[in-house]
N, C-alpha and C positions, 0 to 999 in steps of 0.2 A: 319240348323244343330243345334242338341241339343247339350248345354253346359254339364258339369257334374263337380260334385267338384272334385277337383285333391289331393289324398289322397293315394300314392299307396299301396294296397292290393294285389298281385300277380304279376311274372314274366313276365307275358302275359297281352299286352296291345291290346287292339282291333283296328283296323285303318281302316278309311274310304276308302282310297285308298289302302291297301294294305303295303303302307309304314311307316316306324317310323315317319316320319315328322305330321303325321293328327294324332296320338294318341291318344286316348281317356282313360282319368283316373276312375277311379268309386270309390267314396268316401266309405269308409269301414261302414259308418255309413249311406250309403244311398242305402239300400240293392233293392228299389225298384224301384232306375233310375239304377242299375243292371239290376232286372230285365226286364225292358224295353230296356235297349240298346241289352241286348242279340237279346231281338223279332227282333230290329229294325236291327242289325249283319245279323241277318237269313234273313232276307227282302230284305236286299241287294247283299248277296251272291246268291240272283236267287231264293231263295226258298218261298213256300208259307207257311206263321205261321200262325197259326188258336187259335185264343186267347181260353180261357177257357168259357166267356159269348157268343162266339161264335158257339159253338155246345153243349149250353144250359145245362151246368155242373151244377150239384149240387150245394148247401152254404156247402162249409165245417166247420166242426166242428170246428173251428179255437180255440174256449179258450181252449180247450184238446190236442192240437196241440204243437211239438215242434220246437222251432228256431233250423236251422242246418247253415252252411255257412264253408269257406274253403274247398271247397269239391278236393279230391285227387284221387277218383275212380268213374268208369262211370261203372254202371250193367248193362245188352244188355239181354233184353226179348222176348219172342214172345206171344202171345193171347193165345194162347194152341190149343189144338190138336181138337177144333168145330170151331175153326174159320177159317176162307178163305178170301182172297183180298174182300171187302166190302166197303160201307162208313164207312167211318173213325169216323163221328160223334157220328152214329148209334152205331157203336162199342164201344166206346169209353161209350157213356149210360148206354149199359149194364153192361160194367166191373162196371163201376161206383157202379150203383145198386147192382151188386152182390156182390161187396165188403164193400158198407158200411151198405149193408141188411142184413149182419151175422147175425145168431142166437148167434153164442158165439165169441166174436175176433171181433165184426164187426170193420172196418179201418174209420177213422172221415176224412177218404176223398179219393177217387183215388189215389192208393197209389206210382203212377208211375208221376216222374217229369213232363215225356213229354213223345210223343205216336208220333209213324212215321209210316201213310198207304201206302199201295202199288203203289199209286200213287206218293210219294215223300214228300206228304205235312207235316209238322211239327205240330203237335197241344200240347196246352199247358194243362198239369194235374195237375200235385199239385205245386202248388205256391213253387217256387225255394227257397224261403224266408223259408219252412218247411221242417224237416226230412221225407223222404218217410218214406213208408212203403211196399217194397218187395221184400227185401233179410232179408231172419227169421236170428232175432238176430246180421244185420251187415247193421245197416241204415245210422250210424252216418259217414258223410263225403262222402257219395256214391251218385250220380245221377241215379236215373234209367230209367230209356230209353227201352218203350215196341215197338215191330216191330207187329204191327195189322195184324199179316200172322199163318199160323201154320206151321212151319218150324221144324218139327219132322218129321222125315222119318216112313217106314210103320214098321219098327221093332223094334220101341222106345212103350215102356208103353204093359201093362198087360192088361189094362180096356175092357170096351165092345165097345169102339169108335176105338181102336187100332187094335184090334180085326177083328171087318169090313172094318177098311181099308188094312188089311193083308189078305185076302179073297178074297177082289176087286183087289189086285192088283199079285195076286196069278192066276185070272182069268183075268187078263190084262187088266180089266176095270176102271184102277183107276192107274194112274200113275203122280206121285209127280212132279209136274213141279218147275224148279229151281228159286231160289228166284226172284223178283221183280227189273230189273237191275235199274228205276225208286228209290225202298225205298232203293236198297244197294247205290246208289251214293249219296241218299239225308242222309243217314246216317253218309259217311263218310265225307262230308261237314260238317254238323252239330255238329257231334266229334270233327271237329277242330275249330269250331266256340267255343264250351267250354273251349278247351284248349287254347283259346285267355285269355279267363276270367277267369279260374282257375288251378291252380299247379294242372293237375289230372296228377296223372303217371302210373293210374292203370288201366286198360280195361278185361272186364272179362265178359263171362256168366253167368248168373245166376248161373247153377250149379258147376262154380267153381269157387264160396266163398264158405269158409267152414262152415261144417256143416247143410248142407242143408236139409230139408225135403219137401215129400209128391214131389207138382208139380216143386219143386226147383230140384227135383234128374234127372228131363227130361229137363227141359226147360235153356234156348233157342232150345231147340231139335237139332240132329247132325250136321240139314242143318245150323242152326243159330250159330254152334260153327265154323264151316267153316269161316262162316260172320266174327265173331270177331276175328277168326286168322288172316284173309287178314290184318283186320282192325289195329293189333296188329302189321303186318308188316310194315303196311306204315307209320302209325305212331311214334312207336319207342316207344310206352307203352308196359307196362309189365304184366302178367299176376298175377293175385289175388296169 
Protein backbone atom coordinates (compact mmCIF):
# COMPACT_ATOMS: atom_id res chain seq x y z
CA UNK A 1 0.00 0.00 0.00
CA UNK A 2 1.00 3.58 -1.09
CA UNK A 3 1.55 6.07 1.66
CA UNK A 4 0.37 9.81 0.71
CA UNK A 5 0.90 12.95 2.79
CA UNK A 6 -2.12 13.54 5.02
CA UNK A 7 -3.17 17.19 4.29
CA UNK A 8 -6.93 17.40 4.02
CA UNK A 9 -8.22 18.97 0.79
CA UNK A 10 -11.81 17.72 0.24
CA UNK A 11 -14.89 16.10 1.96
CA UNK A 12 -14.36 12.84 0.29
CA UNK A 13 -11.78 10.66 1.48
CA UNK A 14 -10.84 7.56 -0.78
CA UNK A 15 -10.69 4.10 1.19
CA UNK A 16 -9.10 0.87 0.40
CA UNK A 17 -11.71 -1.09 1.99
CA UNK A 18 -14.61 0.84 1.54
CA UNK A 19 -14.58 1.94 5.17
CA UNK A 20 -13.36 5.22 6.99
CA UNK A 21 -10.95 3.33 9.02
CA UNK A 22 -8.17 2.61 5.60
CA UNK A 23 -8.51 6.31 4.58
CA UNK A 24 -6.51 7.81 2.35
CA UNK A 25 -5.55 11.65 2.57
CA UNK A 26 -3.89 13.49 -0.59
CA UNK A 27 -1.71 16.31 0.13
CA UNK A 28 -3.18 19.56 -1.58
CA UNK A 29 0.41 20.26 -2.69
CA UNK A 30 0.93 16.84 -4.03
CA UNK A 31 -1.34 17.03 -7.05
CA UNK A 32 0.31 13.94 -8.73
CA UNK A 33 0.11 11.17 -5.88
CA UNK A 34 -3.76 12.48 -6.65
CA UNK A 35 -3.45 11.76 -9.56
CA UNK A 36 -2.18 8.41 -9.27
CA UNK A 37 -4.25 7.24 -6.28
CA UNK A 38 -7.27 8.10 -8.50
CA UNK A 39 -5.79 5.43 -11.34
CA UNK A 40 -5.03 3.11 -8.58
CA UNK A 41 -9.17 3.87 -6.83
CA UNK A 42 -10.30 2.74 -10.48
CA UNK A 43 -7.95 -0.50 -10.48
CA UNK A 44 -9.40 -1.64 -7.62
CA UNK A 45 -12.99 -0.81 -8.00
CA UNK A 46 -12.86 -3.75 -10.92
CA UNK A 47 -12.16 -1.50 -13.55
CA UNK A 48 -9.57 -1.40 -16.24
CA UNK A 49 -7.46 2.42 -16.42
CA UNK A 50 -5.48 2.70 -19.58
CA UNK A 51 -2.78 5.33 -18.76
CA UNK A 52 -2.15 7.99 -21.28
CA UNK A 53 1.61 6.47 -22.69
CA UNK A 54 -0.51 3.54 -22.98
CA UNK A 55 -2.49 4.21 -26.08
CA UNK A 56 0.49 6.19 -27.31
CA UNK A 57 -1.01 10.08 -26.63
CA UNK A 58 0.54 12.82 -27.92
CA UNK A 59 3.34 15.51 -25.56
CA UNK A 60 1.09 18.03 -24.81
CA UNK A 61 1.66 21.38 -24.87
CA UNK A 62 2.20 21.62 -21.20
CA UNK A 63 3.97 25.39 -20.88
CA UNK A 64 0.60 26.79 -22.63
CA UNK A 65 -1.29 24.76 -20.36
CA UNK A 66 -3.28 25.78 -17.45
CA UNK A 67 -3.17 24.55 -13.70
CA UNK A 68 -7.02 23.72 -12.65
CA UNK A 69 -7.81 21.67 -9.28
CA UNK A 70 -10.77 21.74 -6.81
CA UNK A 71 -12.94 20.54 -9.41
CA UNK A 72 -17.03 20.85 -8.50
CA UNK A 73 -18.51 19.58 -11.81
CA UNK A 74 -18.16 16.50 -14.05
CA UNK A 75 -19.27 17.49 -18.11
CA UNK A 76 -20.56 13.88 -19.66
CA UNK A 77 -19.57 13.73 -23.61
CA UNK A 78 -19.91 11.47 -26.29
CA UNK A 79 -17.42 11.17 -29.58
CA UNK A 80 -20.14 12.66 -31.98
CA UNK A 81 -22.32 11.46 -34.38
CA UNK A 82 -19.10 9.29 -36.88
CA UNK A 83 -18.15 7.41 -34.23
CA UNK A 84 -19.41 3.87 -33.03
CA UNK A 85 -18.17 1.28 -30.16
CA UNK A 86 -14.56 0.97 -31.48
CA UNK A 87 -11.02 0.69 -29.77
CA UNK A 88 -10.78 3.02 -27.52
CA UNK A 89 -7.07 3.73 -28.26
CA UNK A 90 -7.69 4.06 -31.88
CA UNK A 91 -10.30 6.61 -31.10
CA UNK A 92 -8.98 8.30 -28.70
CA UNK A 93 -5.77 9.14 -31.58
CA UNK A 94 -7.98 10.54 -33.57
CA UNK A 95 -9.79 12.93 -31.41
CA UNK A 96 -6.40 13.77 -30.18
CA UNK A 97 -5.22 14.66 -33.80
CA UNK A 98 -8.15 16.41 -34.74
CA UNK A 99 -8.11 18.56 -31.88
CA UNK A 100 -4.72 19.71 -31.57
CA UNK A 101 -4.47 19.69 -35.68
CA UNK A 102 -6.74 22.87 -35.81
CA UNK A 103 -6.25 25.25 -38.28
CA UNK A 104 -7.46 28.05 -35.88
CA UNK A 105 -8.28 27.11 -31.91
CA UNK A 106 -6.03 24.18 -32.16
CA UNK A 107 -6.42 22.58 -28.08
CA UNK A 108 -2.31 21.98 -26.73
CA UNK A 109 -3.78 18.69 -25.71
CA UNK A 110 -6.93 16.30 -25.67
CA UNK A 111 -9.16 18.26 -24.32
CA UNK A 112 -11.20 15.77 -22.27
CA UNK A 113 -9.85 14.58 -18.67
CA UNK A 114 -10.66 11.01 -19.22
CA UNK A 115 -12.45 8.90 -22.06
CA UNK A 116 -14.71 5.72 -21.23
CA UNK A 117 -15.17 2.86 -24.45
CA UNK A 118 -17.99 0.66 -24.75
CA UNK A 119 -16.25 -1.83 -23.19
CA UNK A 120 -16.06 -0.20 -19.64
CA UNK A 121 -12.38 0.46 -19.72
CA UNK A 122 -11.32 4.05 -18.37
CA UNK A 123 -8.36 5.77 -20.32
CA UNK A 124 -6.68 8.67 -19.17
CA UNK A 125 -6.45 12.31 -21.46
CA UNK A 126 -5.49 15.17 -20.15
CA UNK A 127 -3.54 15.15 -17.22
CA UNK A 128 -6.10 16.02 -14.07
CA UNK A 129 -3.32 18.29 -13.01
CA UNK A 130 -4.61 20.82 -16.21
CA UNK A 131 -7.89 22.74 -17.12
CA UNK A 132 -9.65 20.87 -20.08
CA UNK A 133 -10.77 22.04 -22.71
CA UNK A 134 -14.35 21.18 -23.82
CA UNK A 135 -17.05 22.95 -22.51
CA UNK A 136 -16.66 26.58 -24.69
CA UNK A 137 -15.96 29.14 -22.15
CA UNK A 138 -16.72 26.95 -18.64
CA UNK A 139 -13.29 24.76 -18.12
CA UNK A 140 -12.39 26.11 -14.83
CA UNK A 141 -13.36 23.58 -12.10
CA UNK A 142 -15.17 21.06 -14.58
CA UNK A 143 -13.91 17.39 -15.39
CA UNK A 144 -14.86 16.11 -18.60
CA UNK A 145 -15.50 12.76 -19.26
CA UNK A 146 -16.05 11.79 -23.10
CA UNK A 147 -18.32 8.30 -23.72
CA UNK A 148 -16.28 6.91 -26.99
CA UNK A 149 -20.15 6.01 -28.48
CA UNK A 150 -22.39 8.39 -30.53
CA UNK A 151 -25.12 8.50 -28.51
CA UNK A 152 -27.39 11.10 -30.59
CA UNK A 153 -30.48 9.67 -31.81
CA UNK A 154 -31.57 9.67 -35.61
CA UNK A 155 -33.31 13.22 -35.24
CA UNK A 156 -30.62 15.15 -33.51
CA UNK A 157 -28.31 17.54 -35.99
CA UNK A 158 -29.10 19.08 -39.64
CA UNK A 159 -25.55 17.82 -41.15
CA UNK A 160 -25.14 15.20 -44.04
CA UNK A 161 -24.12 12.34 -41.29
CA UNK A 162 -27.69 12.94 -39.51
CA UNK A 163 -29.22 13.08 -42.69
CA UNK A 164 -28.22 9.40 -43.58
CA UNK A 165 -28.78 8.19 -40.73
CA UNK A 166 -32.61 9.52 -40.87
CA UNK A 167 -32.95 7.77 -44.25
CA UNK A 168 -31.47 4.38 -42.98
CA UNK A 169 -33.54 4.32 -40.32
CA UNK A 170 -36.75 5.71 -42.17
CA UNK A 171 -36.12 2.46 -44.29
CA UNK A 172 -35.42 0.32 -41.13
CA UNK A 173 -31.91 -0.25 -41.95
CA UNK A 174 -30.31 1.46 -39.39
CA UNK A 175 -31.51 1.29 -35.95
CA UNK A 176 -29.97 2.90 -32.81
CA UNK A 177 -29.07 0.39 -30.30
CA UNK A 178 -29.15 1.44 -26.71
CA UNK A 179 -26.21 2.52 -24.97
CA UNK A 180 -23.34 0.05 -23.89
CA UNK A 181 -24.78 -1.55 -20.46
CA UNK A 182 -20.63 -2.41 -19.97
CA UNK A 183 -19.56 1.94 -20.56
CA UNK A 184 -23.06 3.05 -18.44
CA UNK A 185 -21.94 0.87 -15.29
CA UNK A 186 -18.24 1.66 -15.78
CA UNK A 187 -19.32 5.34 -15.86
CA UNK A 188 -21.32 5.33 -12.91
CA UNK A 189 -18.59 3.64 -10.78
CA UNK A 190 -16.10 5.93 -11.92
CA UNK A 191 -18.41 9.20 -11.09
CA UNK A 192 -18.21 8.00 -7.62
CA UNK A 193 -14.65 7.25 -7.64
CA UNK A 194 -14.29 11.38 -8.28
CA UNK A 195 -16.65 12.17 -5.85
CA UNK A 196 -14.35 10.26 -3.35
CA UNK A 197 -11.64 12.89 -4.34
CA UNK A 198 -13.53 16.00 -5.01
CA UNK A 199 -16.48 18.33 -3.71
CA UNK A 200 -18.15 17.78 -7.39
CA UNK A 201 -21.94 18.53 -6.73
CA UNK A 202 -22.59 19.18 -10.31
CA UNK A 203 -23.22 16.48 -13.26
CA UNK A 204 -24.24 17.78 -16.43
CA UNK A 205 -24.17 17.22 -20.36
CA UNK A 206 -22.37 19.03 -22.20
CA UNK A 207 -25.03 20.85 -23.70
CA UNK A 208 -26.40 21.88 -20.48
CA UNK A 209 -23.76 24.29 -19.44
CA UNK A 210 -24.56 27.43 -20.58
CA UNK A 211 -24.03 29.04 -23.55
CA UNK A 212 -22.93 26.49 -25.71
CA UNK A 213 -22.15 26.29 -29.41
CA UNK A 214 -21.73 24.43 -32.72
CA UNK A 215 -21.36 20.48 -31.47
CA UNK A 216 -22.07 21.60 -27.71
CA UNK A 217 -25.93 22.46 -28.74
CA UNK A 218 -26.25 18.15 -29.58
CA UNK A 219 -23.81 16.53 -27.63
CA UNK A 220 -24.04 14.16 -25.38
CA UNK A 221 -26.91 13.61 -27.90
CA UNK A 222 -30.60 12.58 -26.22
CA UNK A 223 -29.49 8.97 -25.76
CA UNK A 224 -26.50 10.53 -23.45
CA UNK A 225 -28.78 13.03 -21.60
CA UNK A 226 -30.92 10.07 -20.51
CA UNK A 227 -27.31 8.55 -19.18
CA UNK A 228 -26.64 11.53 -17.02
CA UNK A 229 -30.14 11.85 -15.75
CA UNK A 230 -30.11 8.29 -14.30
CA UNK A 231 -26.68 9.35 -13.22
CA UNK A 232 -28.12 12.48 -11.63
CA UNK A 233 -30.43 10.29 -9.73
CA UNK A 234 -28.41 8.00 -7.97
CA UNK A 235 -26.06 10.01 -7.19
CA UNK A 236 -27.83 13.04 -5.74
CA UNK A 237 -25.86 15.70 -7.91
CA UNK A 238 -27.34 18.43 -9.50
CA UNK A 239 -27.70 19.75 -12.54
CA UNK A 240 -25.48 22.66 -14.27
Amino acid sequence: MTDYTIEHWTSGQTTETGDSEAAISISVNHRAATRQAIIDHVRRAGMNFVERSDWAAHKARTPRMHSDWNYTKIAIHHAGRSFACGPGALQLQEIQDMQMGRRTAASDDIGYHYALDCFGNVFEGRDIRFKGENVHNYNTGVIGIVLLENLADVDEGRDAVSMVRRMLDNLGLKQKPPPPERQTKALSKFVTVLCDFFEIHTLGGHREFPRQLGEGKICPGNIGIEIVSQLRTSTGLKAP
